[in-house]
C-alpha positions in Angstrom: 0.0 0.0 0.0 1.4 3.2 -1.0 1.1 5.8 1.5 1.2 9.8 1.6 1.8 11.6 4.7 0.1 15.0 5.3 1.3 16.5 8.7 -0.8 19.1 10.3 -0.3 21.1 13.7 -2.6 18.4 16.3 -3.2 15.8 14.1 -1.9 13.6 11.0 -3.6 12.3 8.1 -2.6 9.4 6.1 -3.6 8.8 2.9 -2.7 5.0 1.4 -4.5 2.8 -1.2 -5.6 -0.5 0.0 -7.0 -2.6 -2.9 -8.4 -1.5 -6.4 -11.0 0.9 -6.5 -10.3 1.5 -2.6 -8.5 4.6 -0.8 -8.2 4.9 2.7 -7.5 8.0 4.9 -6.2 7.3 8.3 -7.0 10.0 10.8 -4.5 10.3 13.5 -5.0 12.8 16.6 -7.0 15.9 17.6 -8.7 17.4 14.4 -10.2 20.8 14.6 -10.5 23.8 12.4 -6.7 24.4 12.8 -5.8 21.6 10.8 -9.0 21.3 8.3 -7.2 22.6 5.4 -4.7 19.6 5.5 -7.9 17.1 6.2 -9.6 18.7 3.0 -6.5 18.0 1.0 -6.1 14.8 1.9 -9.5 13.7 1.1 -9.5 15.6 -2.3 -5.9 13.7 -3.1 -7.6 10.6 -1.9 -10.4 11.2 -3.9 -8.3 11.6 -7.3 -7.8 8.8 -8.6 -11.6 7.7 -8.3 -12.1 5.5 -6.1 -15.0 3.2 -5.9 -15.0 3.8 -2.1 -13.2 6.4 0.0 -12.4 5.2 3.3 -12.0 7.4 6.5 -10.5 5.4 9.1 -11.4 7.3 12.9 -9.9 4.4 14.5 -7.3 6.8 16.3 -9.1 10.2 15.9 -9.1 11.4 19.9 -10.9 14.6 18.8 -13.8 15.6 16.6 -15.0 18.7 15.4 -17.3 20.3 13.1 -14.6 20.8 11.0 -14.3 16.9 10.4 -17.3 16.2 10.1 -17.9 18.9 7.6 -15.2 17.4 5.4 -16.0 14.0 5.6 -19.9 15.3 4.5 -18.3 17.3 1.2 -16.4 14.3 0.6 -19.1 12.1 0.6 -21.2 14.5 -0.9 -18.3 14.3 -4.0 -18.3 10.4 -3.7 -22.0 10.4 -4.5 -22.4 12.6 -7.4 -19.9 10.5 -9.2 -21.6 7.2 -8.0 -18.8 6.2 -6.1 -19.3 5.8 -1.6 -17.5 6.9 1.4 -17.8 5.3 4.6 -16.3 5.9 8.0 -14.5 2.8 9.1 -13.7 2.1 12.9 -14.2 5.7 14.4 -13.4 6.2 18.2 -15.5 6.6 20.8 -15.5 10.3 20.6 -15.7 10.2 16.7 -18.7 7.8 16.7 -20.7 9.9 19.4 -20.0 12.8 17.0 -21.5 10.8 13.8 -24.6 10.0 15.5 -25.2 13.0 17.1 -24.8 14.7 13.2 -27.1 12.3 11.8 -24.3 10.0 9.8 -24.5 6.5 11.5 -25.8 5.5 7.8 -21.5 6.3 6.9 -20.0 4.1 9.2 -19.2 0.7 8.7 -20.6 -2.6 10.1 -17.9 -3.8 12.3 -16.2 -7.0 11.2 -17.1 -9.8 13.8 -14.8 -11.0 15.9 -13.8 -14.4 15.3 -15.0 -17.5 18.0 -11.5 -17.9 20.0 -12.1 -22.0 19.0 -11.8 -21.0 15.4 -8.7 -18.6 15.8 -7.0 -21.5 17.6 -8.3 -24.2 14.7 -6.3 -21.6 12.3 -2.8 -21.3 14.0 -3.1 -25.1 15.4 -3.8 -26.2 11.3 -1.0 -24.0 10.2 
């Protein structure tokens, strides 16, 4: 996975491509109107090559602000109109409380399932 790094004052932003047709942007840290701007631009790079589905990754996102939210909303918004989809994969605590407060639960992922420990033990036993 290739990966761009786009530094901002709180937080980071990384953008990478996972498979074909997929882009993810990992979002690292505090993000707030002081660092929109770099959020923006990633998400527009992210978007250039166009992507099936855009991928924001809130996994490690300790703080949310309009600002994010706002971006992640034109993004999508972008994705759309050329019949492509964003979703929100794995957002924090904070991040999810944000999403469903601003109306966007329909964005995030379904979590993957965790697997039964007996089966994870059948794999590395069998291996």
């Amino acid at each position: 996975m290739s990966r761009i790094d786009v530094p901002s004052n709180i937080g980071a932003v990384h953008v990478g491509r996972l498979l074909e047709g997929t882009v993810v942007v990992h979002v690292y840290g505090e993000q707030d109107q002081s660092n929109s701007p770099e959020l923006c631009g990633a998400l527009a790079l992210a978007a250039d090559g166009d992507p099936d589905t855009l991928v924001v990754d809130l996994a490690s996102a300790t703080f949310v602000s309009a600002a994010l939210i706002g971006a992640v909303v034109l993004a999508s918004d972008a994705q759309q109109r050329r019949g492509a989809r964003l979703r929100v994969r794995s957002p924090s605590c904070v991040a999810r409380r944000v999403l469903h407060l601003c109306g966007l639960d329909a964005l995030v992922e379904a979590p993957v399932a965790p697997r039964p420990l007996a089966d994870l033990h059948r794999v590395m036993v069998s291996a």
